[in-house]
C-alpha positions as CSV (number, residue, x, y, z in Angstrom):
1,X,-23.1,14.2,15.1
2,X,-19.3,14.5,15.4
3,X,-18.9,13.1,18.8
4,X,-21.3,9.9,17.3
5,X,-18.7,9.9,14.5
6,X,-15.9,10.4,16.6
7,X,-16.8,7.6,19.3
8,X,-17.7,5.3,15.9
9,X,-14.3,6.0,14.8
10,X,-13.0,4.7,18.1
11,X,-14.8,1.6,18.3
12,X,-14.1,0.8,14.5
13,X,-9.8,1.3,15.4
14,X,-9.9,-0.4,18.8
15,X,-11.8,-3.0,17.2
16,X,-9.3,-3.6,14.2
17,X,-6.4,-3.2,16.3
18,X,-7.4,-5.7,18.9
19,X,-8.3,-8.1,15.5
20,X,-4.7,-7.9,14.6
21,X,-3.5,-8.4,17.7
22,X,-5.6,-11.2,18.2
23,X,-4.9,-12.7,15.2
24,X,-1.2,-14.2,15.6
25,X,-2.3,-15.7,18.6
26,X,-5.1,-17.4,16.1
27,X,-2.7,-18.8,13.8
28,X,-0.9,-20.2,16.2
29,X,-3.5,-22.0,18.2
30,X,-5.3,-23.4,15.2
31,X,-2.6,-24.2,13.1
32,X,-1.0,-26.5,16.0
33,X,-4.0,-29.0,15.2
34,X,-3.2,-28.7,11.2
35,X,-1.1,-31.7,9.6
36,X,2.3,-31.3,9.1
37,X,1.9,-31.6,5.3
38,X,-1.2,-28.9,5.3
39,X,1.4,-26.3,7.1
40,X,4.0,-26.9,4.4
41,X,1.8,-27.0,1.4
42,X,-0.3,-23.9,2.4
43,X,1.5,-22.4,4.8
44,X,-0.1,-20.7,8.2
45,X,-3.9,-20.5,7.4
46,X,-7.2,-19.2,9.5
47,X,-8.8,-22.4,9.1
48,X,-6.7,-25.4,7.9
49,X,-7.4,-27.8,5.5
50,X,-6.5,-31.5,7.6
51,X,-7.2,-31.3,11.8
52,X,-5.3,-33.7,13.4
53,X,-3.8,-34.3,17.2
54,X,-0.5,-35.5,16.3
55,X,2.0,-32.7,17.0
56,X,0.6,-32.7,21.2
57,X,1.0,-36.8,20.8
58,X,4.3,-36.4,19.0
59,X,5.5,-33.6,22.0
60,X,3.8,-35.3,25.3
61,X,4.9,-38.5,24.7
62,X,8.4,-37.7,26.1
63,X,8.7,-35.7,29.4
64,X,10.6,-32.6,28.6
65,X,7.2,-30.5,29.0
66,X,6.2,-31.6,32.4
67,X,10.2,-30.9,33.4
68,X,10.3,-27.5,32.0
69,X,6.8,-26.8,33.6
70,X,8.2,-27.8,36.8
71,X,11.4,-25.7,36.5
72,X,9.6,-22.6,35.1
73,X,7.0,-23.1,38.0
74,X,9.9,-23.8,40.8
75,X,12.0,-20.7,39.5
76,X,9.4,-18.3,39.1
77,X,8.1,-19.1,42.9
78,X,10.6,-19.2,44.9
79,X,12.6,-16.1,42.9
80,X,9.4,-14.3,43.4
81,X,9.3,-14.6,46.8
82,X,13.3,-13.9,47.2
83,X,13.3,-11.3,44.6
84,X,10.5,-9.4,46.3
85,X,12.3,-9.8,50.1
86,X,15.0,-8.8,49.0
87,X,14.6,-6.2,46.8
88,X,11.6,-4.4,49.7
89,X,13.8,-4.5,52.3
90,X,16.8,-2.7,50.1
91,X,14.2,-0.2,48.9
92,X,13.4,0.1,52.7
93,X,16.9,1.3,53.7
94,X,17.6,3.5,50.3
95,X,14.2,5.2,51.3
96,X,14.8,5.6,55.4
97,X,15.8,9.3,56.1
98,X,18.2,8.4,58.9
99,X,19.9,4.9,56.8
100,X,23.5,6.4,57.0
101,X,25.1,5.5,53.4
102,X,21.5,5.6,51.9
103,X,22.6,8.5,49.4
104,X,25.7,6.0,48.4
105,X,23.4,3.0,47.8
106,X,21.3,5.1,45.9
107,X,23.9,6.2,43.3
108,X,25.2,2.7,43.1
109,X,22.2,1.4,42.5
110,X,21.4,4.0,39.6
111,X,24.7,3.7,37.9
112,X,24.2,-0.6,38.0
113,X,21.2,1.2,35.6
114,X,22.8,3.0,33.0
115,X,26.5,0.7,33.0
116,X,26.9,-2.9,33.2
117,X,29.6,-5.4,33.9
118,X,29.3,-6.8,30.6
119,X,28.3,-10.3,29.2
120,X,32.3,-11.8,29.7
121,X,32.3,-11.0,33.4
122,X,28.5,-12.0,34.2
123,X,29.4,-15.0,33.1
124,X,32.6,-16.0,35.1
125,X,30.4,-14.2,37.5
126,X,28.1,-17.3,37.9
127,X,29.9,-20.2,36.0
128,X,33.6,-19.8,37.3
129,X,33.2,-18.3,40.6
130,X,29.9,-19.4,42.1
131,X,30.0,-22.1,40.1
132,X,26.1,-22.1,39.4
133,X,26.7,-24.0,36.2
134,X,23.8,-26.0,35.7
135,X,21.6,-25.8,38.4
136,X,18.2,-23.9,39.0
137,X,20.3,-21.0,41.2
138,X,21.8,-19.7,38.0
139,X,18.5,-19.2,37.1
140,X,17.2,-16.9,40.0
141,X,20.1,-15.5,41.9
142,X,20.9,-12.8,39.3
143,X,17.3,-11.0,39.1
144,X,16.8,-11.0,42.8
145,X,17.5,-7.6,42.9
146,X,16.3,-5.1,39.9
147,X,17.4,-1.5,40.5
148,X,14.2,-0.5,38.7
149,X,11.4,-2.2,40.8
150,X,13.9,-1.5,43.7
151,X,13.2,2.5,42.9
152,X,9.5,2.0,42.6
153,X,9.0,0.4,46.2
154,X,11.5,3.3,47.2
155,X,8.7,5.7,45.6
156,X,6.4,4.1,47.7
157,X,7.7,4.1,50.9
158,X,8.5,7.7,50.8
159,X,4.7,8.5,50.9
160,X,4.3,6.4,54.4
161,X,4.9,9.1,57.5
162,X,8.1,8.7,59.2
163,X,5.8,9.1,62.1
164,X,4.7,6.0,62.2
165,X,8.4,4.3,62.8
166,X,8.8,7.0,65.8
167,X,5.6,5.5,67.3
168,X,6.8,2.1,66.7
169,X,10.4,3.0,68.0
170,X,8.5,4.5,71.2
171,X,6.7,1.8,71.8
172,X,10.4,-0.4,71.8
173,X,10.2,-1.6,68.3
174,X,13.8,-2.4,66.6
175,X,13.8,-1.5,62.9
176,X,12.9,-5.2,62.3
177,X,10.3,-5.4,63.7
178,X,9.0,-2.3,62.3
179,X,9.9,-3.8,58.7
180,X,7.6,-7.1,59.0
181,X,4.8,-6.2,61.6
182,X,4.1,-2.7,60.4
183,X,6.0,-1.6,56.3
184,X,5.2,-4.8,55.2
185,X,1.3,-5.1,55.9
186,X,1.0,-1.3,54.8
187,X,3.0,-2.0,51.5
188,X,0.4,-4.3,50.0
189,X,-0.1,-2.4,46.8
190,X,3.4,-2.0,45.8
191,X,4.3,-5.4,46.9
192,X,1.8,-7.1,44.3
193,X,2.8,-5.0,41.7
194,X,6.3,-5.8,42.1
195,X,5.5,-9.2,42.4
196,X,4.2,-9.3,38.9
197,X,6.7,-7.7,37.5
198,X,9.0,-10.2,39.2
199,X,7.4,-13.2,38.3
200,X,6.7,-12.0,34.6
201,X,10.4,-11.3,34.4
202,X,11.2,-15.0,35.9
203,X,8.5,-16.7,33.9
204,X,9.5,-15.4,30.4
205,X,13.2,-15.4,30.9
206,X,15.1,-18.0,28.2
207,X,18.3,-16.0,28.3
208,X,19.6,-16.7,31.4
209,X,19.4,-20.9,30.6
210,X,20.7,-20.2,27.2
211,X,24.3,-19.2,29.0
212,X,24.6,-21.0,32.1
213,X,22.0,-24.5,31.5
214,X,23.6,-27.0,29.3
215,X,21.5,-30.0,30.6
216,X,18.2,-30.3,28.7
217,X,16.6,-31.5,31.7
218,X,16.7,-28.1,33.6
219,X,15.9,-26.0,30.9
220,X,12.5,-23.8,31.8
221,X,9.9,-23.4,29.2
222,X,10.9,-20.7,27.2
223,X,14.3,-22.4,26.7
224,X,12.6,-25.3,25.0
225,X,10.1,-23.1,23.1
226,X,13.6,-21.3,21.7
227,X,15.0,-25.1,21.2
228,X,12.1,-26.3,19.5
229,X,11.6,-23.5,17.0
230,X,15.2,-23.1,16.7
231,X,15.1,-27.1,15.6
232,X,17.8,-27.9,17.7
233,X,18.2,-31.6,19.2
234,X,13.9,-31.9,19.0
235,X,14.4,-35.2,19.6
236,X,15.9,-35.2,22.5
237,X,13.3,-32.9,24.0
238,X,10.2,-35.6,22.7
239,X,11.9,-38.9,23.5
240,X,11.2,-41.0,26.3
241,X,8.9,-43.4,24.4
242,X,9.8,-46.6,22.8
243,X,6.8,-45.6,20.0
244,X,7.9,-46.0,16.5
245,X,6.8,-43.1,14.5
246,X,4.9,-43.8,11.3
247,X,4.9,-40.2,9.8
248,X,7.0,-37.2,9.6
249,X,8.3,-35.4,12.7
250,X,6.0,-32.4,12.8
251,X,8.7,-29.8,12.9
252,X,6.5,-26.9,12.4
253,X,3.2,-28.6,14.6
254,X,4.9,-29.3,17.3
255,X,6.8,-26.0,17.6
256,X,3.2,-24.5,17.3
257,X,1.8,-27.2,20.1
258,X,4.4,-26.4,22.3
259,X,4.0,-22.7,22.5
260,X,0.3,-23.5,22.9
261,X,1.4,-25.7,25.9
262,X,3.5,-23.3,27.5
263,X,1.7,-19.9,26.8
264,X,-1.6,-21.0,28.9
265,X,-1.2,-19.9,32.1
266,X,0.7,-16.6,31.8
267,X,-2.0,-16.1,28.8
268,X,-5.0,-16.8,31.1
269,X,-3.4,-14.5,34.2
270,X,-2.4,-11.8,32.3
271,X,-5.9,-10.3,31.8
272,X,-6.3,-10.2,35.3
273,X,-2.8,-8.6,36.3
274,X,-3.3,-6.1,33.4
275,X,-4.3,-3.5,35.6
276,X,-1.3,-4.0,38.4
277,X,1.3,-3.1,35.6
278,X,-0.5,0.5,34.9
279,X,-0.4,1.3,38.8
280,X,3.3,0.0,39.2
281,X,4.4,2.7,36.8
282,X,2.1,5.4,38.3
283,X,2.8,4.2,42.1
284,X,4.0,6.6,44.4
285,X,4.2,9.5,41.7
286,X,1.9,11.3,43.7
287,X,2.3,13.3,46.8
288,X,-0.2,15.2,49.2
């Protein structure tokens, strides 16, 4: 009888908690079909009073959402696929037992960790002496390396046998070639959960537009989520029309249909990629 009350007990928590974690993500999606007048009148509510579509007419009649899907989608592929080259062949050499200076890479990489260059020299970093200002590279070149998912493919790696490279080498492999036609195919597992991690980090990133994107046009999603619920220069983001509008700007709907807008995909995926997160912190951990 106590394990029947125990195992009640569970179900009845989980089942609240996932209620009230569910529930923001409610109030959101239903309130972005409520009128504008509902929202201010009676606040956020589980089931408005008025439906109506005009906060997604009112935000996809200009062309900033298909532009910011566009830039989100273009930075988060092709700094995946940098970020994760990058970052598995530096976690290759820091985890080599013959890399000379691997123990010197290691420490520098730590300490980039714990102390920073601060926010004054990242940014004549990229703005004064790249001069990135602007464009979509100021928005992918500084994450392609993270000393954190760095150290977990380094995990990884030090669980393959070293005997396999002194096959490879035998058989007149270069380290190369090693890298691509033999680590890389092996390294599956950590290479997807990196990946996510990656793409997550390029996907939800605002901050990095915020300093360095002035142009409205390039801005990625989650700077004009930030923009829009922010009310900063929403019309600029929604024009592009010649329509005349006969009611109210829906300030609060179409901050509410944007998010709606934007959240979808990562939303839908993220059930599925779930799993990936808990065995990118657990990866390589073990050793037998």
């Amino acid at each position: 009888m106590r394990e029947k009350l125990f195992v009640i007990f569970l179900y009845a928590f989980s089942g609240l908690f996932a209620l009230l974690c569910f529930l923001p993500f409610w109030l959101v999606f239903i309130n972005s079909f409520a009128a504008e007048s509902a929202i201010k009148k009676f606040g956020y509510q589980l089931i408005p009073h008025d439906f109506t579509l005009y906060a997604y007419q009112f935000v996809m009649h200009g062309k900033q959402v298909a532009r910011s899907y566009g830039v989100s989608v273009t930075v988060t592929a092709v700094g995946t696929v940098l970020a994760l080259l990058i970052t598995a062949m530096y976690a290759y050499v820091l985890a080599h037992p013959k890399a000379r200076y691997r123990n010197i890479l290691s420490f520098l990489t730590y300490f980039t960790m714990i102390f920073g260059a601060g926010l004054v020299g990242f940014y004549i970093l990229i703005a004064n002496w790249l001069h990135l200002k602007d464009t979509l590279w100021a928005l992918i070149l500084p994450y392609l390396l993270n000393p954190f998912f760095a150290f977990i493919m380094v995990s990884f790696y030090r669980t393959l046998p070293y005997e396999i490279n002194e096959a490879a080498t035998v058989d007149g492999a270069n380290e190369l070639r090693i890298f691509f036609r033999i680590i890389l195919p092996i390294s599956k597992p950590v290479l997807a959960t990196v990946g996510l991690f990656y793409a997550l980090q390029y996907w939800n990133d605002f901050f990095l537009a915020l300093m360095f994107v002035d142009d409205y046009k390039l801005h990625p999603l989650q700077m004009m989520i930030r923009q829009l619920i922010s009310n900063i220069n929403i019309s600029a983001y929604v024009s592009g029309s010649q329509t005349t509008y006969t009611q109210p700007l829906p300030t609060y709907g179409a901050q509410l249909a944007t998010v709606c807008l934007t959240i979808g995909p990562i939303f839908l995926l993220y059930p599925f990629v779930q799993r990936f997160f808990v065995k990118g912190i657990t990866i390589g951990a073990l050793k037998g």
